[in-house]
C-alpha positions in Angstrom: 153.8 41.6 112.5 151.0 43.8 113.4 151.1 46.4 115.4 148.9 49.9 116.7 150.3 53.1 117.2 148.5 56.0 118.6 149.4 58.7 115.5 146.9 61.5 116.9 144.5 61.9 120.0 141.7 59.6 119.6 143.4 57.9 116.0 145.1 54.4 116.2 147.2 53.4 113.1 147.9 50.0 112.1 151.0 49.4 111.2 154.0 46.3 110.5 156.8 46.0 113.0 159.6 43.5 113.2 158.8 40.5 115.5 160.8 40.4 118.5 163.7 37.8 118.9 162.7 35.2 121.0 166.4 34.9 121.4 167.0 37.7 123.5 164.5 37.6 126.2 166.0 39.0 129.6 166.0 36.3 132.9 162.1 36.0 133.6 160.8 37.5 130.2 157.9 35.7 128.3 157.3 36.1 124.5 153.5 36.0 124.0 151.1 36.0 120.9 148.5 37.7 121.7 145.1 36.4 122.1 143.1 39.5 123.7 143.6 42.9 125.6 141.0 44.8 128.1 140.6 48.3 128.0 141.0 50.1 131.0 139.8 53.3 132.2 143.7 54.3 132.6 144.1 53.6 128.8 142.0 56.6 127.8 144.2 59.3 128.5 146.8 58.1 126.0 143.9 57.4 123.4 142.5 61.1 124.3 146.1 62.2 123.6 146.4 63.5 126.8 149.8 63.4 129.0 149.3 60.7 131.5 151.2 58.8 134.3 151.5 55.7 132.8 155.3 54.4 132.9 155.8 53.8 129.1 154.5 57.3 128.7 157.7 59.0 128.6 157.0 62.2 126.7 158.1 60.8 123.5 155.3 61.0 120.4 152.5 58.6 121.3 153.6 57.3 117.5 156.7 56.4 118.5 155.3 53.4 121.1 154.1 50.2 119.2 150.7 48.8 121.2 150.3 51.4 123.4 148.4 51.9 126.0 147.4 48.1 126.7 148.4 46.5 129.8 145.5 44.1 130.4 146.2 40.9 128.4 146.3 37.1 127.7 148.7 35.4 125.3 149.8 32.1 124.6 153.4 32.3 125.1 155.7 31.1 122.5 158.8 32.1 124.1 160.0 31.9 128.0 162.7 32.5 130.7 160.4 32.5 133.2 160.3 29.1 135.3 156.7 29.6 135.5 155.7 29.8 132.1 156.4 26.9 129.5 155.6 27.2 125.6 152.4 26.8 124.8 150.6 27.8 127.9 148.3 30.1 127.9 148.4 33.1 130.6 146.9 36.4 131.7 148.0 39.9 133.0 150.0 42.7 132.3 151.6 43.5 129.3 154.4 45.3 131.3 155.7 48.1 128.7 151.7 49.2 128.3 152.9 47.6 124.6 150.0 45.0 124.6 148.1 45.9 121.3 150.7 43.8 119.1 150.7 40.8 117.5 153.6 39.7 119.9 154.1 40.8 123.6 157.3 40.8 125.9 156.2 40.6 129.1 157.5 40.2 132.8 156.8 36.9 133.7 155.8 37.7 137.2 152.9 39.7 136.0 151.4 36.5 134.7 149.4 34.0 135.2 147.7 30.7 133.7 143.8 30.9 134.0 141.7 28.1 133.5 140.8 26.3 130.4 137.1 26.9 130.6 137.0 30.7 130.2 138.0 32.4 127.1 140.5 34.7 126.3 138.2 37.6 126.5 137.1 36.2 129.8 139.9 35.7 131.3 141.2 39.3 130.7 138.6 40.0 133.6 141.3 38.6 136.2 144.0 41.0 136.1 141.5 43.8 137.2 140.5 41.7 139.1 143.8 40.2 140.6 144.3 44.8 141.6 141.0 44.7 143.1 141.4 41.9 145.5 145.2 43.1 146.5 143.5 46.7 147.1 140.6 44.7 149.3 143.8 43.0 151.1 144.6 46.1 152.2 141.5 47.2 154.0 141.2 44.4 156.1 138.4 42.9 157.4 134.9 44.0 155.7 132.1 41.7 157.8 129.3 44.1 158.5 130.6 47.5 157.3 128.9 49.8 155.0 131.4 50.4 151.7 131.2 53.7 149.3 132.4 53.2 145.8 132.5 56.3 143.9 133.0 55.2 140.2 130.4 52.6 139.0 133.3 51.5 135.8 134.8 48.0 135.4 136.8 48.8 138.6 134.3 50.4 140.5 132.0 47.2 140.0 134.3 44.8 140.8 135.3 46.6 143.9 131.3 46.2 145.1 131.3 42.5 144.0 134.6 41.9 145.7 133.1 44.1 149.1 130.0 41.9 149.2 131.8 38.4 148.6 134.0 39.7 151.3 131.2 40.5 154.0 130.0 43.7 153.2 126.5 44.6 154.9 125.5 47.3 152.6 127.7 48.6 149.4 126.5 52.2 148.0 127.5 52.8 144.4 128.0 56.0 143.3 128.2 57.3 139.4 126.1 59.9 137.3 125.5 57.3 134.6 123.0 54.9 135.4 124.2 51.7 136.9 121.0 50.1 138.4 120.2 47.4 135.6 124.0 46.1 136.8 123.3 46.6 140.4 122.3 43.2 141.5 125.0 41.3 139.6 127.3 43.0 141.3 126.4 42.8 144.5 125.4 47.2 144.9 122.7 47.0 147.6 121.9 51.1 146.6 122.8 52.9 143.2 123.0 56.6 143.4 122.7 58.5 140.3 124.2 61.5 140.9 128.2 63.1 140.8 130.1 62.6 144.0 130.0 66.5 144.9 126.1 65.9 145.0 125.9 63.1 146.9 127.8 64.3 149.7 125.8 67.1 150.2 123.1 65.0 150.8 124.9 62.6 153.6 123.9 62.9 157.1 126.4 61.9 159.2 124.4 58.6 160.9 124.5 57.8 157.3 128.3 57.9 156.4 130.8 54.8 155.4 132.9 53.0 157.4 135.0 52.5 154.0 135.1 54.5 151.0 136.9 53.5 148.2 137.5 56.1 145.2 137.4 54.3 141.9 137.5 57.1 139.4 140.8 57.9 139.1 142.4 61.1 136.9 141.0 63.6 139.1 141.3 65.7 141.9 138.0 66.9 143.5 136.6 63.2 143.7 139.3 62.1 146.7 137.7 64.9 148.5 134.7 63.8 148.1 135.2 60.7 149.4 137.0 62.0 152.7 133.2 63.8 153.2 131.7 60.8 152.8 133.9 58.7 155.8 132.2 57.9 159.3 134.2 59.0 161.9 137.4 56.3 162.3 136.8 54.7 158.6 139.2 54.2 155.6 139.1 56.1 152.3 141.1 53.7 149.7 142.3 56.0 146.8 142.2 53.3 143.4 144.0 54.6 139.9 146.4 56.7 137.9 146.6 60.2 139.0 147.0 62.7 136.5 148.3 65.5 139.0 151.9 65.2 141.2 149.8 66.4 144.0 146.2 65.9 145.4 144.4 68.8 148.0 142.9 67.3 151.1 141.7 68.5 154.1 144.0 67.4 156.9 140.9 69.3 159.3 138.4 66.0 158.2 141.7 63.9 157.9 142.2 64.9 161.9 138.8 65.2 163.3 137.3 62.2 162.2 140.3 59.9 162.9 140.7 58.8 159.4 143.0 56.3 157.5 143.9 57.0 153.8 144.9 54.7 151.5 146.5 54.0 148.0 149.3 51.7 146.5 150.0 49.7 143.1 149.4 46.5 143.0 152.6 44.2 144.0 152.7 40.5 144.2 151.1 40.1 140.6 151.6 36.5 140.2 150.1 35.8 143.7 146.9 38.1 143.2 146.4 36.5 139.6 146.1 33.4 140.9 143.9 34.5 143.6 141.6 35.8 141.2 141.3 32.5 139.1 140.2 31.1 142.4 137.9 33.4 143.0 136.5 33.5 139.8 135.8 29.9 139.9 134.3 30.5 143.4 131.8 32.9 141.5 131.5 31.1 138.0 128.8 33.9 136.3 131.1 36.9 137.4 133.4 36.9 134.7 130.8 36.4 131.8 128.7 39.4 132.9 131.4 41.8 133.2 132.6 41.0 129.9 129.7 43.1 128.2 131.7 44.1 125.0 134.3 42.5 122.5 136.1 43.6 119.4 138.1 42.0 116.9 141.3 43.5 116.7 140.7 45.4 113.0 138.1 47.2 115.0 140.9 48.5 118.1 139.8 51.8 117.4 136.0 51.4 117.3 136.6 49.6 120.9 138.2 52.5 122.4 135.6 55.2 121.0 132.9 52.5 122.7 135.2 52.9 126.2 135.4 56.8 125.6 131.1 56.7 125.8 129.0 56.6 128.8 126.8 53.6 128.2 124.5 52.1 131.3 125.4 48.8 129.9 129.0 48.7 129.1 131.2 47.2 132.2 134.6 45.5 130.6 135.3 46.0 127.1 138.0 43.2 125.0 139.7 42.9 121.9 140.5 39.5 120.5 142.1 37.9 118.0 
């Protein structure tokens, strides 16, 4: 079967692997032929050749792990021990091993889901970012009223102000240097600054600060910061991706003073939050079709991630299909 393999930074390989035996699935393993993948912002590292924090990056030569990095995807399943997921169905979310950019996937059955008949593959890919961003909102509580920060205007970053608004919001700020106003409205950003995060909280008055600020970046250090400066006194600072580094600087002075609350996780519950997000997808029919801005067939995987690798105003989420 068909398989990419990372052979250099920035070079995929296509290359032929045996299929896996169907036979052999562990309890709650689905066998899935793939159908599309999403490329996520925590996929380029690996294509950069960089180190990262990914769990199938062990150390071992990025040529040595068939499909890697892919984790979002949708499959048809041919293959199942999960009681959940019956041949023939067709399902998103993660490809568990960040294997996903085969021609068949083993995956953990709990990190998937069916989606609805009406989207396309390269739609529905949409809902397992999705599915993290509403399990990240869980965790903030309730948002009626509040002003929201999002540093990071990406495919994350953008669904975290759609989510905000949908979930009460008064006024959502997003913050990126490339220029995200053309997307604003459609995703719910009441104000679009232009600008790095170190710049914009120079500029912050206190009056004007967040009463949640949600980091959507990810693979760096300074930005977390950056978003502590930019917390009203008693508000949450949500920390959303990979980190790169063991350990993250912050000052416990603006931690302390200003009463705040930090925090982070991964998302848990998979199945659950999937589901979730086919609901609310359905609740909001013309979200997934405008954040799906981009797709590639899969002899063009590598043209797809030089395309993620660019700054482009008009570029949210990014698939490959079949």
């Amino acid at each position: 079967m068909w398989c990419y393999r990372l052979v250099a930074p920035f070079t995929f390989q296509r290359v032929e692997v045996p299929e896996p035996d169907p036979t052999r699935l562990a309890d709650g393993q689905v066998l899935l032929r793939f159908l599309a993948a999403g490329i996520c912002g925590s996929d380029l590292p690996g294509f950069r050749g960089t180190q990262g924090r990914l769990p199938a990056d062990t150390g071992r030569c990025a040529a040595e792990l068939d499909g890697f990095p892919i984790h979002e995807i949708a499959g048809e399943v041919l293959a199942s021990t999960h009681p959940a997921h019956a041949v023939g169905d067709r399902v998103v979310g993660w490809a568990s091993g960040f294997d996903g950019l085969q021609a068949h996937v083993v995956a953990d059955g709990d990190g998937l889901s069916g989606y609805a008949a009406d989207l396309t593959p390269a739609q529905a890919i949409g809902l397992q970012p999705l599915a993290c961003v509403l399990y990240a909102v869980e965790q903030l509580g309730d948002l009626t009223g509040k002003r929201v920060a999002v540093i990071g205007q990406g495919s994350i970053g953008l669904l975290f102000c759609y989510v905000a608004k949908a979930a009460g919001a008064a006024h959502v700020t997003g913050v990126d240097p490339v220029d995200r106003a053309p997307l604003a409205q459609a995703f719910g950003v009441d104000e679009t600054v232009r600008a790095t995060s170190d710049r914009w909280i120079r500029h912050l008055e206190p009056a004007t600060k967040f009463d949640v600020v949600i980091e959507a970046v990810g693979h760096q250090v300074a930005t977390l910061g950056h978003a502590l400066e930019a917390a009203a006194f008693g508000a949450t600072v949500f920390y959303f991706g990979v980190t790169d580094d063991d350990s993250y600087p912050i000052s416990m002075r603006t931690m302390l003073r200003n009463n705040l609350t930090l925090k982070s996780g991964v998302t848990i519950q998979r199945r659950r939050v999937l589901a979730a997000a086919a609901e609310f997808a359905a609740r909001h029919p013309h979200l997934l079709p405008a954040y799906l801005t981009h797709t590639f067939g899969i002899d063009e995987a590598q043209a797809a991630f030089e395309q993620a690798c660019r700054p482009d105003p008009q570029r949210v989420k990014i698939a490959i299909t079949q």
